[in-house]
Backbone as CSV, one residue per row, in Angstrom:
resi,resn,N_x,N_y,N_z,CA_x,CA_y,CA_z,C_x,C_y,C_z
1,UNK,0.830,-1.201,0.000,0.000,0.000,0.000,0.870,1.258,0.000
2,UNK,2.134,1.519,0.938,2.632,2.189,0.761,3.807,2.732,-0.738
3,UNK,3.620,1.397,-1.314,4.446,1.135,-2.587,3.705,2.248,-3.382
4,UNK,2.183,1.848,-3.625,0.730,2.336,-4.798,1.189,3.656,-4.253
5,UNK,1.416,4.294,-3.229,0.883,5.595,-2.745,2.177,6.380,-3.351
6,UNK,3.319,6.022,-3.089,4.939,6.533,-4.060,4.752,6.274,-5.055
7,UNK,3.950,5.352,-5.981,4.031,4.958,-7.561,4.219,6.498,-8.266
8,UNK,3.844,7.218,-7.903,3.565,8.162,-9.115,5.783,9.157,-8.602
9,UNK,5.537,9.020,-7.700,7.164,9.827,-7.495,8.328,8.694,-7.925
10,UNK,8.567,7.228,-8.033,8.773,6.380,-8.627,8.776,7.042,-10.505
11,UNK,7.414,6.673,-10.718,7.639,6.897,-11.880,8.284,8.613,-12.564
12,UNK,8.163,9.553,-11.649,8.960,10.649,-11.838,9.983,10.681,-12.460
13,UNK,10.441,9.492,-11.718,11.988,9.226,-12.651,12.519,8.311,-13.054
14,UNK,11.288,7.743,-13.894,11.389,6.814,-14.994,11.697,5.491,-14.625
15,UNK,10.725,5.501,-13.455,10.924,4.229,-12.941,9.781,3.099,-12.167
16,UNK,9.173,1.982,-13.155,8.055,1.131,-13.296,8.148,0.584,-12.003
17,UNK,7.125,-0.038,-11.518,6.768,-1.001,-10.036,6.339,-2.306,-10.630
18,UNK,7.086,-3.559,-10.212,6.109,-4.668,-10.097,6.398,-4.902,-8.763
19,UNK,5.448,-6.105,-8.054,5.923,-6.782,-7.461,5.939,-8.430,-7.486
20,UNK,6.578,-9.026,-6.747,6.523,-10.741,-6.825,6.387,-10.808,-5.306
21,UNK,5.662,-12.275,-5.563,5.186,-13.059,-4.498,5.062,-14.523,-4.514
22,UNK,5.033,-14.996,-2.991,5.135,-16.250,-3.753,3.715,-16.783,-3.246
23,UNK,2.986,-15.899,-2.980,1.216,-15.820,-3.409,0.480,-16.299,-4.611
24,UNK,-0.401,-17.204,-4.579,-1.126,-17.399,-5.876,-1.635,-15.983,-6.605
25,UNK,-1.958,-16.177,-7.582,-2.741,-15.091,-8.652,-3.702,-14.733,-7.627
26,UNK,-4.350,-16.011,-7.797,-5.913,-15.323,-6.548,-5.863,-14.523,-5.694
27,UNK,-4.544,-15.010,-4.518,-4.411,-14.550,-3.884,-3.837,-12.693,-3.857
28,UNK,-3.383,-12.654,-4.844,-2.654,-10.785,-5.483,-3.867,-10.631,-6.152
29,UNK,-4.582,-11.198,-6.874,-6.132,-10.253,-7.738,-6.636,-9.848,-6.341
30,UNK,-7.009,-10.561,-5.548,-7.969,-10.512,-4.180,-7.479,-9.234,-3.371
31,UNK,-5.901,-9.182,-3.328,-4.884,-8.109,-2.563,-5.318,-6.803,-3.472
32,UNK,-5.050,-6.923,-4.346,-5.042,-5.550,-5.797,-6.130,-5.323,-5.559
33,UNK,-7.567,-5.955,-5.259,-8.790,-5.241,-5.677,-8.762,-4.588,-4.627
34,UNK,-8.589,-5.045,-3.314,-9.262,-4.604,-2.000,-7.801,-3.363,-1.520
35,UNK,-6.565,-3.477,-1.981,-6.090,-2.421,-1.217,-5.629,-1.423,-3.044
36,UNK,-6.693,-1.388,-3.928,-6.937,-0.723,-5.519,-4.907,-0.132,-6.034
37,UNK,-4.018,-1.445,-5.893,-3.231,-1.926,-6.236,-2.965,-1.600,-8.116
38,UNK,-2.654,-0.790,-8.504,-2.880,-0.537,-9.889,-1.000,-0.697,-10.834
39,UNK,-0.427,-1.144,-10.136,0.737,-1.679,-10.758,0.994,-3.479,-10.861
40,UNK,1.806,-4.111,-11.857,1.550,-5.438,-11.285,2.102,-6.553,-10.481
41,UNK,1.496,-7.177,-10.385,1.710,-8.104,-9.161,2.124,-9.219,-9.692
42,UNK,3.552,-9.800,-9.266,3.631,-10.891,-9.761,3.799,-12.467,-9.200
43,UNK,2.471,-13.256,-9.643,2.635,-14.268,-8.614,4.027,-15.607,-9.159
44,UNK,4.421,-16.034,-8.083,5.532,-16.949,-7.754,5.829,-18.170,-7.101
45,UNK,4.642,-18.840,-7.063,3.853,-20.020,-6.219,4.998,-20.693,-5.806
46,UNK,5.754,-21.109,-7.139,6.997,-22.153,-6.822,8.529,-21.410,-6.089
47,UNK,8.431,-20.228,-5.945,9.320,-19.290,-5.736,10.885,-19.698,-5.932
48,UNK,10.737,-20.089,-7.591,11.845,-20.101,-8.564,12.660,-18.680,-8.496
49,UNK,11.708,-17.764,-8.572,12.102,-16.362,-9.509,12.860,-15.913,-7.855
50,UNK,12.076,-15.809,-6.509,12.616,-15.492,-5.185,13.967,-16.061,-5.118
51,UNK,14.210,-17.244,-5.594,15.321,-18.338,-5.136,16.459,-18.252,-5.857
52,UNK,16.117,-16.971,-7.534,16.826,-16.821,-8.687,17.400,-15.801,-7.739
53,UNK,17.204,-14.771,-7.200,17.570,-13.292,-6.891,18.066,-13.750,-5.309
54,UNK,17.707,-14.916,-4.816,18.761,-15.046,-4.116,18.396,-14.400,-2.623
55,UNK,17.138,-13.925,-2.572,16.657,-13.582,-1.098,15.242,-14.546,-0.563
56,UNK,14.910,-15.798,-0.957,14.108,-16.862,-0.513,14.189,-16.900,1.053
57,UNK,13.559,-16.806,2.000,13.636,-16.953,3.279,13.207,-18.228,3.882
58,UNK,14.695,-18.835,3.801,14.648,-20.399,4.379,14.439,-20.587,5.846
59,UNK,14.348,-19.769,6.484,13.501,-19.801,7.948,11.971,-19.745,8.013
60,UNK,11.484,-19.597,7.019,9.858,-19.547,6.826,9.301,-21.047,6.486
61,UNK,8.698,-21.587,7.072,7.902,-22.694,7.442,6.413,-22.734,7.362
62,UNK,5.613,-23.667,7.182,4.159,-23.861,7.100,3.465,-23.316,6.036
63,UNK,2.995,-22.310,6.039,2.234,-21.398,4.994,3.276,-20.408,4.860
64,UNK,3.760,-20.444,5.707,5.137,-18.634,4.490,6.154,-19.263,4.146
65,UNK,6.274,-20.975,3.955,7.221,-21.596,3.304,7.183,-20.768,1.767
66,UNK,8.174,-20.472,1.198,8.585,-19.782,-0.054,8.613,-18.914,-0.120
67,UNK,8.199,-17.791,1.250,8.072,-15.777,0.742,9.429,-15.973,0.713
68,UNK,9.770,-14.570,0.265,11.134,-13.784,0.247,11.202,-12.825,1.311
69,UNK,12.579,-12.549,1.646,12.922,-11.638,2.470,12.359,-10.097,2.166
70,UNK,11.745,-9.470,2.710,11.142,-8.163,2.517,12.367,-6.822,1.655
71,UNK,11.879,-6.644,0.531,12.799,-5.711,0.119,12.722,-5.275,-1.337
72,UNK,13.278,-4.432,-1.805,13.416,-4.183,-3.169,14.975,-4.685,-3.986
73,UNK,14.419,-4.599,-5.569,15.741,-4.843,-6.609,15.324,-4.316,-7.738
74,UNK,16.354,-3.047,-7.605,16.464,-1.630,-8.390,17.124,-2.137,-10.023
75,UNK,16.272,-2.346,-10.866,16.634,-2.626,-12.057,17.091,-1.425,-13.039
76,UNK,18.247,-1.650,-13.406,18.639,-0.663,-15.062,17.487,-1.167,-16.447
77,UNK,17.749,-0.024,-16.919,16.325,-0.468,-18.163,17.526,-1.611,-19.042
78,UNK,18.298,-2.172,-18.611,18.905,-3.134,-19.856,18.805,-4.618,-18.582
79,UNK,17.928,-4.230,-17.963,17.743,-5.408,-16.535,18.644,-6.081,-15.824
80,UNK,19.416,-4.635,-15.528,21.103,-5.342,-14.828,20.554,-4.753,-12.890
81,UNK,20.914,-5.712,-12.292,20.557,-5.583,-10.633,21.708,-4.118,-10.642
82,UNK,20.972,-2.720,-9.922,22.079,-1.542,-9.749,22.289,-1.894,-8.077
83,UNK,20.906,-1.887,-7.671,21.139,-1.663,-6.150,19.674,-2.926,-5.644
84,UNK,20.283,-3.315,-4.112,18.691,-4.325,-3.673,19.192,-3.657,-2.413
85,UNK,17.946,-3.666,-1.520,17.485,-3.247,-0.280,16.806,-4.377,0.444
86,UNK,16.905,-5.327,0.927,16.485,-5.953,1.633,16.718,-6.918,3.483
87,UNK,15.741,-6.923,3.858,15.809,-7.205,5.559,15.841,-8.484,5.908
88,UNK,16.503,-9.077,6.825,16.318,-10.346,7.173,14.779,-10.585,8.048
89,UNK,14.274,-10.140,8.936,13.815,-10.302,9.631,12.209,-9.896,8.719
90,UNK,11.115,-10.384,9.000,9.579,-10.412,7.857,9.519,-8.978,8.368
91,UNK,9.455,-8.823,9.522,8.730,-7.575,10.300,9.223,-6.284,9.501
92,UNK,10.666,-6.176,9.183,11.632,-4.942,9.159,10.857,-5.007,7.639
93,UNK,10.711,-3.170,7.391,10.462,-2.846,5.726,11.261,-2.092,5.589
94,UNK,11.819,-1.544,4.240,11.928,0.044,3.806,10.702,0.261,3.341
95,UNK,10.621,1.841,3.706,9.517,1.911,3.175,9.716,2.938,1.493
96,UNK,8.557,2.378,1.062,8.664,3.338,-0.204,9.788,4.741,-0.250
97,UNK,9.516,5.485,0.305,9.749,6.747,0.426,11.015,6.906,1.108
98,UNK,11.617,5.736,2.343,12.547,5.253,1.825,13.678,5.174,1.164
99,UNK,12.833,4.453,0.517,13.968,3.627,-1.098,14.083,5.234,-1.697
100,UNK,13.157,5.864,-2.168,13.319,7.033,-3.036,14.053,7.787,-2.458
101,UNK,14.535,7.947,-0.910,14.955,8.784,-0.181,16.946,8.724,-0.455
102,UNK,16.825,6.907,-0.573,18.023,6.552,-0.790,18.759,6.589,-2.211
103,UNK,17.705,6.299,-3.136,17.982,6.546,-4.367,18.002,7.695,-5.096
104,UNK,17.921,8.917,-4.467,17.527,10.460,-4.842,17.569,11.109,-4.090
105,UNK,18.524,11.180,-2.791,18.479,12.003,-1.985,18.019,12.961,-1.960
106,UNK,17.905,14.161,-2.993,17.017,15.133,-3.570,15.823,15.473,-3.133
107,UNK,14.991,14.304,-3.030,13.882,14.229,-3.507,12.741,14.061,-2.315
108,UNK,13.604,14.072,-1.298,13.151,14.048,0.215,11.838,15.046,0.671
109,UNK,10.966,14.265,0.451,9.863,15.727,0.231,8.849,16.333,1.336
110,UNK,8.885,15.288,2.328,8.065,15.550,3.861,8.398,17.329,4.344
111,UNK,7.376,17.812,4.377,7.477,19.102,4.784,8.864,19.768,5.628
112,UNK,9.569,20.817,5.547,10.286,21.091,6.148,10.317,22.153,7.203
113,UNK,11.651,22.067,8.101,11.094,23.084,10.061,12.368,23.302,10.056
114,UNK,12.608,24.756,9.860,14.128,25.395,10.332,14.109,25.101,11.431
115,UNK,14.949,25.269,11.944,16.184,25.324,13.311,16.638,26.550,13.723
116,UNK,16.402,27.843,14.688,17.275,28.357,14.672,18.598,27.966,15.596
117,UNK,19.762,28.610,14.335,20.902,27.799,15.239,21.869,29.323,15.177
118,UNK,22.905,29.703,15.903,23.905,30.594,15.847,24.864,29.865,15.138
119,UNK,25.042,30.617,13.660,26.535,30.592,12.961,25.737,29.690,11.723
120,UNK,24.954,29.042,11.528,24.383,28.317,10.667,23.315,27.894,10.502
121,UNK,22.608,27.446,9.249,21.242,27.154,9.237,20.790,25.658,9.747
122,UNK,20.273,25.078,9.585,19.574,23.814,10.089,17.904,23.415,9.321
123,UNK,17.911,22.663,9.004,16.731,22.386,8.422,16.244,20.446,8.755
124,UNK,15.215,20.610,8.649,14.747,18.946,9.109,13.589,18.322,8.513
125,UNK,14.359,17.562,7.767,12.937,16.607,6.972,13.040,15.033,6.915
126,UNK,11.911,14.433,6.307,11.924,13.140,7.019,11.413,12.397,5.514
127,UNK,11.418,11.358,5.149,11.503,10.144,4.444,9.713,9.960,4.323
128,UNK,9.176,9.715,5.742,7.914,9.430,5.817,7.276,10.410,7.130
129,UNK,5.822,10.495,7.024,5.270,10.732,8.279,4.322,9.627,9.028
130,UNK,4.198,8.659,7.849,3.616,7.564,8.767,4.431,6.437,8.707
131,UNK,4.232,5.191,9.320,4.814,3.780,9.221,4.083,2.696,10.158
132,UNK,4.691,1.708,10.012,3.670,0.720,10.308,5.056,0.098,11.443
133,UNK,4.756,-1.225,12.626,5.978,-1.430,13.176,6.877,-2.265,11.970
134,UNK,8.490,-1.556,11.975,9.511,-2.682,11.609,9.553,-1.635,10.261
135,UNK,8.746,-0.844,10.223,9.391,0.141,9.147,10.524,1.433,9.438
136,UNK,11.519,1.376,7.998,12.461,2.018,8.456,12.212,3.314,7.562
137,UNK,12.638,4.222,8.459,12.638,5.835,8.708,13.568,6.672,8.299
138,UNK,13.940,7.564,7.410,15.079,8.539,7.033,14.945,9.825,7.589
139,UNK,15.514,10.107,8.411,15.650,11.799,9.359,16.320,12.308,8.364
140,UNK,16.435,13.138,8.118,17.525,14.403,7.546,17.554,15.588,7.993
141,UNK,18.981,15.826,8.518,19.454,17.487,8.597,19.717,17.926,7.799
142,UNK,19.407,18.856,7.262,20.415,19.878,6.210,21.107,20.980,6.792
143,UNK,21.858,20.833,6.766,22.887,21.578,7.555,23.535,22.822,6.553
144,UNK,23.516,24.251,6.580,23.721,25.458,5.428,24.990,25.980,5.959
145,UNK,25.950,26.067,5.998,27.224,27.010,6.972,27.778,28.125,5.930
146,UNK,27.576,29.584,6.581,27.987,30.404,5.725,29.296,30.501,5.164
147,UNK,29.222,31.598,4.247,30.782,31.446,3.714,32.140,31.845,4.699
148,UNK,32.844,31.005,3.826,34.240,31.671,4.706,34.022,31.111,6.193
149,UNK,33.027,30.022,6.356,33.200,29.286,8.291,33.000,28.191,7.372
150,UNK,33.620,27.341,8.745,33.030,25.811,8.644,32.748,25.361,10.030
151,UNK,32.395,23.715,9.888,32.451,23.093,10.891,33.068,21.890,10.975
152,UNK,33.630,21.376,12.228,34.542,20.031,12.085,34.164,18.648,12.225
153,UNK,34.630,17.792,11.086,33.876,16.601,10.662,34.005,15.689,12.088
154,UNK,32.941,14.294,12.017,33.203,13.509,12.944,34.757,12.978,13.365
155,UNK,35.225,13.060,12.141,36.237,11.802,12.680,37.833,12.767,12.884
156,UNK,37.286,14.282,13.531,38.367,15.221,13.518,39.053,14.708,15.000
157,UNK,40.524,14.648,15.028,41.567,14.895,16.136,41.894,15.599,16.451
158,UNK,42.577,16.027,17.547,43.569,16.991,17.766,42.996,18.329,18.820
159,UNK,41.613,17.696,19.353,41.436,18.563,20.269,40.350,19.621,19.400
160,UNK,39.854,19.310,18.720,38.272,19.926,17.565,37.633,19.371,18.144
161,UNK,36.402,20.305,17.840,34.674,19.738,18.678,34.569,19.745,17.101
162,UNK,33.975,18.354,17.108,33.157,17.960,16.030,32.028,18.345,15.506
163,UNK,31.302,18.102,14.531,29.426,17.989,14.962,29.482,16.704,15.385
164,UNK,27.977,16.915,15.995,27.332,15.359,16.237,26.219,15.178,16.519
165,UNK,25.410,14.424,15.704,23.754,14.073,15.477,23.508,13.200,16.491
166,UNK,22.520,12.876,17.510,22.598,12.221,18.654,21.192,12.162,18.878
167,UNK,20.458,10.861,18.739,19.210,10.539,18.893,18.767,10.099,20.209
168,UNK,17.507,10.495,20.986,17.663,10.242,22.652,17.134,8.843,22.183
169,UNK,17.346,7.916,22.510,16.756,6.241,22.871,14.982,6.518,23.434
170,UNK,14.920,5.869,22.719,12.787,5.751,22.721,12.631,3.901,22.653
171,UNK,11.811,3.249,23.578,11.033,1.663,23.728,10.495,2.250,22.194
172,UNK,10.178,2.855,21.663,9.084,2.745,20.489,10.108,3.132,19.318
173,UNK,11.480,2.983,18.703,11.827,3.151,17.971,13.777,2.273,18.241
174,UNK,14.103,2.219,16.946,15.475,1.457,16.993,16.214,2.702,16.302
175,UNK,17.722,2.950,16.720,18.275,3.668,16.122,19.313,3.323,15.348
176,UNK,19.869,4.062,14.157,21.115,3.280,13.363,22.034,4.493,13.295
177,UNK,23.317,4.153,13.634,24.770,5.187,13.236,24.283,6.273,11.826
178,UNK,23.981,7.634,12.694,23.923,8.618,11.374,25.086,8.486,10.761
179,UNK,24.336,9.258,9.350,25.248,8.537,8.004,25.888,10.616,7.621
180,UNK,27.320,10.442,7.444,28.075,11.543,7.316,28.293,12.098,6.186
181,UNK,28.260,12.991,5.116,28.943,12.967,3.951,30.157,12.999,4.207
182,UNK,31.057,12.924,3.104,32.361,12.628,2.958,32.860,14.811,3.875
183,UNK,34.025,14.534,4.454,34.711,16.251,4.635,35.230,16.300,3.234
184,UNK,35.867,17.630,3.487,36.907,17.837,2.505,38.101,18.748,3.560
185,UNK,38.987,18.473,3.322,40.620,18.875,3.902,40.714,20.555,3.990
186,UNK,40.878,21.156,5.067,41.514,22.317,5.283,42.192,22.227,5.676
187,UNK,43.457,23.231,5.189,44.774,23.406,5.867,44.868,24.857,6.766
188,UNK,44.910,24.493,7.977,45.422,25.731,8.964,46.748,26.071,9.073
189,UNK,46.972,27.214,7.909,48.669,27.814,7.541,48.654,28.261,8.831
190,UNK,48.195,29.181,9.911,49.302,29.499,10.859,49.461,28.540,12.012
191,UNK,48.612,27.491,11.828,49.673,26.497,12.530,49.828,25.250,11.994
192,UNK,49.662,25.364,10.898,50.716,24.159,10.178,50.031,22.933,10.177
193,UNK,48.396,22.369,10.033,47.616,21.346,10.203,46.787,21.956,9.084
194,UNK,46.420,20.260,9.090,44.995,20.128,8.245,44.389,19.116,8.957
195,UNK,42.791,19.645,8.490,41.687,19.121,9.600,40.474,18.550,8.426
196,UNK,39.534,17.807,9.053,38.141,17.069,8.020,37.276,18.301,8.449
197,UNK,36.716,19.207,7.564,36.034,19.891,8.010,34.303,19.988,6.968
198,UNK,33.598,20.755,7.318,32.184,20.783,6.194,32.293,21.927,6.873
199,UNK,31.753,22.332,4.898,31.432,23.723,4.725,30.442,23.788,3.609
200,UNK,29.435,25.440,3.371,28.684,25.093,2.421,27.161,24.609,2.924
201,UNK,27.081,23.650,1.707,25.531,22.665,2.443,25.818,21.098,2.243
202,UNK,25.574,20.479,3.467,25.647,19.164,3.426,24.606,18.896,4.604
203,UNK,24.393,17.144,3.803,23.000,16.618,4.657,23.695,15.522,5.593
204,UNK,23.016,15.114,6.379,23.432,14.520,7.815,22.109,13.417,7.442
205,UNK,21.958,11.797,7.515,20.974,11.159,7.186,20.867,10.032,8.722
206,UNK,19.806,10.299,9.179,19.658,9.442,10.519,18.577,8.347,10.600
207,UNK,18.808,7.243,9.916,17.539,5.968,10.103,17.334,5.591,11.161
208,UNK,16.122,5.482,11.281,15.403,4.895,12.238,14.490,3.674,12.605
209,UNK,13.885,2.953,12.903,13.077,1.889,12.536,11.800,1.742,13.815
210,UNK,10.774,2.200,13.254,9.579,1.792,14.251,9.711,0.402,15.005
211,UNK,10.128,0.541,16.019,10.000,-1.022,16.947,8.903,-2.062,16.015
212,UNK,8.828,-3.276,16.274,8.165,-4.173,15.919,7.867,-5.009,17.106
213,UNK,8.039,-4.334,18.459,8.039,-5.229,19.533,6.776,-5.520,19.978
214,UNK,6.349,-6.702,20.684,4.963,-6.837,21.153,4.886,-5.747,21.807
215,UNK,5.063,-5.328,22.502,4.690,-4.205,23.665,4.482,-2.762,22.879
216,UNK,5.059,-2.679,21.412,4.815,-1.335,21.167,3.626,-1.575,20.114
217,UNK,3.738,-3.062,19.413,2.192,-3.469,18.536,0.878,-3.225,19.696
218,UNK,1.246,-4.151,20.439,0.013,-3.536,21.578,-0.267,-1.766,22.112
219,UNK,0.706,-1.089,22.170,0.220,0.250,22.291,0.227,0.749,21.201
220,UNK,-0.066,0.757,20.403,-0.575,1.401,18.835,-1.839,1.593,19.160
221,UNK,-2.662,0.779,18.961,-3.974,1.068,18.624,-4.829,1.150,17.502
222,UNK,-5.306,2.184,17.447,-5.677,2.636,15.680,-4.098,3.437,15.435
223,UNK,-3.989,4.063,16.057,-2.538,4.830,15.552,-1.838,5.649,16.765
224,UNK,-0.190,5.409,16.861,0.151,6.404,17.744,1.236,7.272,17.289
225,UNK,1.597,8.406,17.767,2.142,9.401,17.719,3.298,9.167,18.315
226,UNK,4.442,9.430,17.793,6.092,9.346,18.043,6.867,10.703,18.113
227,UNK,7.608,10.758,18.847,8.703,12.025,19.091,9.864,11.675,19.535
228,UNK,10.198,12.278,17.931,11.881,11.401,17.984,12.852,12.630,18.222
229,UNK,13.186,13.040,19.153,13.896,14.134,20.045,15.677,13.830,19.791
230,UNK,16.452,14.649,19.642,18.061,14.384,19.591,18.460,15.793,19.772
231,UNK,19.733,15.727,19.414,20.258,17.150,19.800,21.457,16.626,18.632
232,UNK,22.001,18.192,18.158,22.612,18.257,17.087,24.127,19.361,18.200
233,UNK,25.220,18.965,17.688,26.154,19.629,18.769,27.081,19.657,17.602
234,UNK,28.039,21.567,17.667,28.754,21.721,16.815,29.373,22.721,16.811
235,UNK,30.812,23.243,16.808,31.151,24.270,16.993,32.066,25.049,15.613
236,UNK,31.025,26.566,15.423,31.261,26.801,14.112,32.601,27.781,14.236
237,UNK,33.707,27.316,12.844,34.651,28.738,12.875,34.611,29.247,11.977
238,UNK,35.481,30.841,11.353,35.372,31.833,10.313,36.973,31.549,10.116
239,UNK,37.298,32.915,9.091,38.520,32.629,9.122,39.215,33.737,10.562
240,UNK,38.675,34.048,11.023,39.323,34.798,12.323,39.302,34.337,13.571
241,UNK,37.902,33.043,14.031,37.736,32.754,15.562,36.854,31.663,15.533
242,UNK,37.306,31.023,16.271,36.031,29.789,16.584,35.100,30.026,17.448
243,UNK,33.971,30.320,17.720,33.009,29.952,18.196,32.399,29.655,19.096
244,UNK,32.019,29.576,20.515,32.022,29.225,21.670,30.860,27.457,20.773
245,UNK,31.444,26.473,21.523,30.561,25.252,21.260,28.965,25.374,21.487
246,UNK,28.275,25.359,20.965,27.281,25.293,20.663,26.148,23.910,20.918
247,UNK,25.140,23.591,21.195,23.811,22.916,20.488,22.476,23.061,20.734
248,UNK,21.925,22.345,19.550,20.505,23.062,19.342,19.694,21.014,19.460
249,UNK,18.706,21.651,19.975,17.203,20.551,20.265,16.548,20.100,18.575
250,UNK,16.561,19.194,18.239,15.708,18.501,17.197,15.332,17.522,17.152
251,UNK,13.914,17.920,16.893,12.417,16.868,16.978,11.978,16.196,15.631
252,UNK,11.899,15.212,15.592,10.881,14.468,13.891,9.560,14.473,14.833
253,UNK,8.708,14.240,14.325,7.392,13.393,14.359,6.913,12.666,13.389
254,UNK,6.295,11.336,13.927,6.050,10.046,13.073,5.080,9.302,13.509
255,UNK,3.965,9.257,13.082,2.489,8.488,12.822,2.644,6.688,13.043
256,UNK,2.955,6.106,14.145,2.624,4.666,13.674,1.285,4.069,13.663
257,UNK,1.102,3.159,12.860,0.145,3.282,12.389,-0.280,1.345,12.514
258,UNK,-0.738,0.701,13.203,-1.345,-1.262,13.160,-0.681,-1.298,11.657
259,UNK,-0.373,-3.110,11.686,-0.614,-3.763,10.846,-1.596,-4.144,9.666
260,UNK,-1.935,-4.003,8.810,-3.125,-4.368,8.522,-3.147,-6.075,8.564
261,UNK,-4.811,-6.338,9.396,-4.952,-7.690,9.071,-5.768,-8.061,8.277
262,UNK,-6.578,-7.555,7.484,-7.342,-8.144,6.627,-6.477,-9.034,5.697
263,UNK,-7.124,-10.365,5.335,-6.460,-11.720,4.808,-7.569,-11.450,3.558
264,UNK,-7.173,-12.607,2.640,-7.842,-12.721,1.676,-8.885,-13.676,2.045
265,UNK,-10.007,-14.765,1.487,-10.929,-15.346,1.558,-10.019,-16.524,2.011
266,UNK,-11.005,-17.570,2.850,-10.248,-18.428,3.213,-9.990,-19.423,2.458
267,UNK,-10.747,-19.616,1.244,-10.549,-20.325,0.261,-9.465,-20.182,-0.766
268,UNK,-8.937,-19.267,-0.756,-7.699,-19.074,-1.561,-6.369,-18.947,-0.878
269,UNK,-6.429,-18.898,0.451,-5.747,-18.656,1.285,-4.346,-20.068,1.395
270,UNK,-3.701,-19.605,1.866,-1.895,-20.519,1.497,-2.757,-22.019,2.689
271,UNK,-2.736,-22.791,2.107,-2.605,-24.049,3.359,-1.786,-24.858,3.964
């Protein structure tokens, strides 16, 4: 469902949806009508085609004997594999928006909320505003630093305050190592060093993943409300003075949202 709802930003940039399953026909006509599924579905009973690509999930037993591991495989129009995204675990998704988030950084389109910060701008947008549990989440900072300052990369020595993106720990969410762009090298002529520094505009990318735990499926409900709180820490210089260290408070908010259980008829249903 969340796939149908990105189809049209997908195809933005020239880029078709199927999916496979290792669901009967019946069972995907029955799915397509009721959640109005308008790309196609491809069924995989014997899950040859799952077992070709190499993500078949041989821990699945009884009736989910043959799904595949939850995920995508990003085809070139000459049908060469560029990139696959996929989870071990059934629960964990990317979600649509997501994948587009990863494949187009650009294109990150969830409304955006300055920051005010001293010495630089700050901006904050997000991948999705809703998700379901075990779906994964893209934070983004955009980070603006005027001309002629910078700020000093993570992996700076020598007695530099770094930045640093720092998510508070929430029961209702999993966190993953924010993702850095590359620095680029300044040299400090009057004292004879060079340092990893960012300058300019660069984005800061922080995944997240809605718990999938019983305890947070049970407090959902029809839907609950998330506040994903961190603090951003960073101390900006010019070419004359550094800065007294600095940080500023930043919030996402994120919609989780039940599982859906509606099944198909029981007559078509996996036995």
């Amino acid at each position: 469902m969340q796939l149908q709802a990105a189809k049209s930003r997908f195809e933005g940039q020239g880029i078709k949806l199927a999916g496979i399953s290792y669901d009967s026909r019946a069972i995907l006509a029955d799915f397509s009508e009721r959640h109005r599924i308008d790309f196609p579905l491809l069924a995989d009973p014997g899950s040859k085609t799952i077992a070709s690509y190499h993500v078949l999930n041989e821990a699945a037993t009884g009736i989910t004997s043959g799904m595949a591991h939850p995920g995508f495989v990003y085809l070139d129009p000459s049908g060469i594999v560029r990139e696959t995204y996929f989870e071990t675990a059934y629960t964990d998704r990317f979600t649509a928006n997501n994948l587009i988030a990863k494949l187009f950084p650009e294109l990150v389109e969830e409304t955006r909320r300055s920051v005010d910060a001293p010495h630089l701008k700050l901006t904050m947008a997000q991948s999705d505003r809703v998700g379901i549990p075990g779906s994964r989440v893209s934070l983004v900072l955009d980070v603006t630093v005027p001309a002629r300052t910078h700020v000093y990369a993570p992996n700076v020595t020598g007695g530099y305050i770094p930045i640093n993106l720092t998510i508070t720990p929430s029961p209702d969410i999993e966190i993953s190592a924010a993702r850095y762009p590359n620095p680029r090298t300044l040299r400090l002529e009057v004292i004879k060093e060079t340092v990893p520094v960012f300058d300019g505009r660069f984005r800061i990318v922080q995944d997240i993943k809605i718990s999938a735990s019983k305890a947070m499926i049970e407090s959902i409900g029809t839907g609950k409300s998330i506040e994903i709180a961190g603090i951003f820490k960073y101390q900006a210089c010019d070419d004359r003075v550094c800065y007294p260290p600095t940080s500023r408070p930043v919030t996402w908010r994120l919609e989780a949202l039940p599982f859906d259980r509606d099944r198909s008829p029981e007559s078509i249903r996996h036995k």
